[in-house]
C-alpha positions in Angstrom: -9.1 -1.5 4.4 -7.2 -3.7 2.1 -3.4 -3.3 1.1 -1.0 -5.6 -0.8 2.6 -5.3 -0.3 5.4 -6.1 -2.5 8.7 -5.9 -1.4 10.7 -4.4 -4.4 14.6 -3.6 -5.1 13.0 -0.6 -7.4 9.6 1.1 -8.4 7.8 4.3 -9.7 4.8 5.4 -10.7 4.1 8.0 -13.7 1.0 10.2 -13.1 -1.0 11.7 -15.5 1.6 10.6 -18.6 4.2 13.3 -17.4 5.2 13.2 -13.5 7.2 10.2 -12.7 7.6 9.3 -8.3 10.3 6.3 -7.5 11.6 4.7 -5.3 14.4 2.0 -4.8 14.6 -1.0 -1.6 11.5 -0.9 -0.1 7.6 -2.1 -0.2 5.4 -1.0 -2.5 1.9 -0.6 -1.4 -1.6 -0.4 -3.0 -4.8 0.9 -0.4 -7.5 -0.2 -0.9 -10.3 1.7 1.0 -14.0 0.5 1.9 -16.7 2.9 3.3 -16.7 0.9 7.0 -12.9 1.8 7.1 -12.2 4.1 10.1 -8.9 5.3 11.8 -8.4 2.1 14.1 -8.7 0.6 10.4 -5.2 3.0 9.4 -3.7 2.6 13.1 -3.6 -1.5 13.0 -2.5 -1.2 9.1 0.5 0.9 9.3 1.3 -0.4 12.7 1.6 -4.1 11.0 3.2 -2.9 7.7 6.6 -1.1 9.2 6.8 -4.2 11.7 6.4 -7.0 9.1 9.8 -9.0 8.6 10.1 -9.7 4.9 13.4 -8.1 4.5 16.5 -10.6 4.5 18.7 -10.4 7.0 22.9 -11.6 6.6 21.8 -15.0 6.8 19.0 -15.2 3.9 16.0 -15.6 6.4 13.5 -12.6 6.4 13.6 -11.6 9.6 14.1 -7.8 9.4 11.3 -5.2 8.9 11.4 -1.9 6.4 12.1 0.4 9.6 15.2 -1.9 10.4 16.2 -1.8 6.5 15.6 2.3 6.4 13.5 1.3 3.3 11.2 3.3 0.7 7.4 3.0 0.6 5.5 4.2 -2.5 2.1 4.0 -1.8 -0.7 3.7 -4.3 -4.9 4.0 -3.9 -6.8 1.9 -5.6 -10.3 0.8 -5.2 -10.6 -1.7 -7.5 -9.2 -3.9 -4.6 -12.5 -3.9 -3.2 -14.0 -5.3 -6.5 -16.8 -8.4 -6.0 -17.1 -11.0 -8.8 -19.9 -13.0 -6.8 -21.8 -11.9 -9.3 -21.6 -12.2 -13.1 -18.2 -10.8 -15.1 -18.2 -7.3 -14.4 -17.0 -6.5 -11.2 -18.9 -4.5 -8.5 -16.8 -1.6 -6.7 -19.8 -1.2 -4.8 -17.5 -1.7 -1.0 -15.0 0.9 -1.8 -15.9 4.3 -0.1 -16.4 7.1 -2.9 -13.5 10.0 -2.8 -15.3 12.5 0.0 -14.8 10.0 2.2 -12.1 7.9 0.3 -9.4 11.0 0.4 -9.5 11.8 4.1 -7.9 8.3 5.2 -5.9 8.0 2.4 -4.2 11.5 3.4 -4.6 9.9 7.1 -2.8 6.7 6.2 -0.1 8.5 4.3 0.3 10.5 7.6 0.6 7.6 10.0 3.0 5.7 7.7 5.3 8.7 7.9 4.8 8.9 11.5 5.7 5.3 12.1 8.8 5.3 9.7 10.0 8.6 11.2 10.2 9.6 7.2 8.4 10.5 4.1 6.5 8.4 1.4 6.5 8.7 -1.8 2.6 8.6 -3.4 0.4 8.3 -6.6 -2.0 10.9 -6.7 -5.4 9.9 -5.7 -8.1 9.6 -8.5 -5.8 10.4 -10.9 -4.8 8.2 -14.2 -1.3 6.1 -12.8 1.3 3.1 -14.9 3.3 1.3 -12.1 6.6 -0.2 -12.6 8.0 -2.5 -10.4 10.9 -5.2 -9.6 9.0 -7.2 -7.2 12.0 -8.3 -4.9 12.0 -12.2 -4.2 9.1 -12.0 -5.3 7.6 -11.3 -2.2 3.9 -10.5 -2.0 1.5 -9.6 0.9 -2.1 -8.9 1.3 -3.7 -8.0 4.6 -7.4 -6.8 5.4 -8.0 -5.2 8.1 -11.3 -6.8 8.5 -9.8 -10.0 8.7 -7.0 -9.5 10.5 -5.1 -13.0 10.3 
């Protein structure tokens, strides 16, 4: 499971041409998901992402976290995060887990992120066609795998 954060002073998503989601001061998050990914994948993920300190504190210095902050998340899927380019100039999608087994842990991860935050997300809609705005705040921007886990 692969996300990239970017911590943003505003952002939205418009689905399908005609239902716009926003949010203001917060992260905004695409998901990535591979067909290994499991629930310890979604429990170390969220865990890590509403402790991460990229939000500044009174001095300038990131040091506070998006739970500490009371900041928005609008959280997006895409599997194109799991494109390979070993391999000629058309990427291969072949690592990202198809929808049947794709939708379950993104509704999972969605679920856990509220849990940790103690408040809703705001979402894309899975599958469906998506233009995302954003002011990336800094800019700050994250990735993390949780395959890798550095």
């Amino acid at each position: 499971m692969r996300i990239i954060i970017q911590r943003v002073s505003h952002a939205s998503v418009l689905i399908d041409g005609n239902e716009n989601r926003c949010i203001d001061k917060g992260m905004m998050i695409l998901l990535g998901i591979e067909h290994s990914d499991t629930l310890e994948d979604i429990n170390w993920l969220c865990g890590k992402t509403t402790k991460l300190r990229i939000f500044n504190d009174n001095a300038e210095v990131m040091n506070l976290s998006i739970q500490d902050i009371d900041g928005d998340i609008l959280l997006i899927s895409q599997f194109t995060l799991h494109a390979s380019t070993k391999k000629g100039n058309r990427p291969s999608y072949i690592a990202a887990a198809r929808p049947e087994q794709a939708i379950p842990l993104y509704e999972q991860f969605i679920l856990t992120l509220e849990k940790e935050l103690n408040k809703k997300i705001v979402t894309g809609k899975f599958g469906a066609d998506m233009q995302i705005s954003l002011v990336n705040d800094g800019p700050v921007t994250i990735i993390i795998d949780s395959k890798s886990k550095e």
